[in-house]
Each structure stands twice: as structure tokens, then as C-alpha cells.
C-alpha angles and dihedrals in degrees: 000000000000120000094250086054095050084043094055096045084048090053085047097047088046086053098045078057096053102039098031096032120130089253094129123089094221095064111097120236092251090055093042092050091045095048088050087046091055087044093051093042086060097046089045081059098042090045081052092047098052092049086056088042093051095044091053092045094047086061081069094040091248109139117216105201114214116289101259080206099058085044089057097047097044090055087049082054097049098049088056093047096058085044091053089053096048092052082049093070 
């Protein structure tokens, strides 16, 4: 995989959030969980890609910096994470 290529999955995965995202109050919690779950399945394999893609690229002394995209939807993770364990209680 090229970095243009991971680029480009990481833009697309940033706009299914936004666009696909559980931000409407008629969607169920179930719905809601299994939609972040999918969205957190596919940044646990970009994170994975661009390891593999840093590592490849460090062998020609070219430096990817961390992917700002995977940094926003992780946060927004993250929030939702710590919301799904208080309504846990």
C-alpha cells in the first residue's frame, strides 16, 4: 500500500463517520454501538497499515507523521467510549 492510498482509506473512513455516524436520535443504542464498533474495527486496521507503512518507508529515511484523521476519530472514540461506560452504571 502506498501512502497516498492509506491517505486516501483514512479521508474515507473520516467521511463514513461523519456521514454514517450514530448522530440522530432515532437510531437505537444497539445500532448506535454496532455502527461505532465497525468504525473502530476499521481504525484498529488503519492504525495497523500505517505501522507497516512507516516501518517500509523508514528503510528510505522518509518520516510519515501520524495520520491527524485517525487522531480525530479516535478522540471521538474515545469520547463515546467513556459515554457507553457511564450509562453503564
Amino acid at each position: 500500500m502506498s501512502s497516498d492510498e492509506f491517505k486516501k482509506q483514512v479521508t474515507a473512513l473520516l467521511e463514513e463517520f461523519r456521514t454514517r455516524g450514530p448522530f440522530a436520535s432515532h437510531i437505537s443504542c444497539e445500532k448506535a454501538f454496532e455502527l461505532i464498533n465497525n468504525i473502530k474495527q476499521q481504525l484498529v486496521q488503519l492504525r495497523d497499515d500505517e505501522a507497516v507503512l512507516r516501518r517500509g518507508l523508514a528503510i528510505f529515511k522518509i518520516d510519515l507523521p501520524p495520520s491527524k484523521d485517525i487522531a480525530k476519530v479516535e478522540a471521538v472514540w474515545q469520547t463515546v467510549n467513556r459515554i457507553s461506560d457511564v450509562a453503564k452504571i
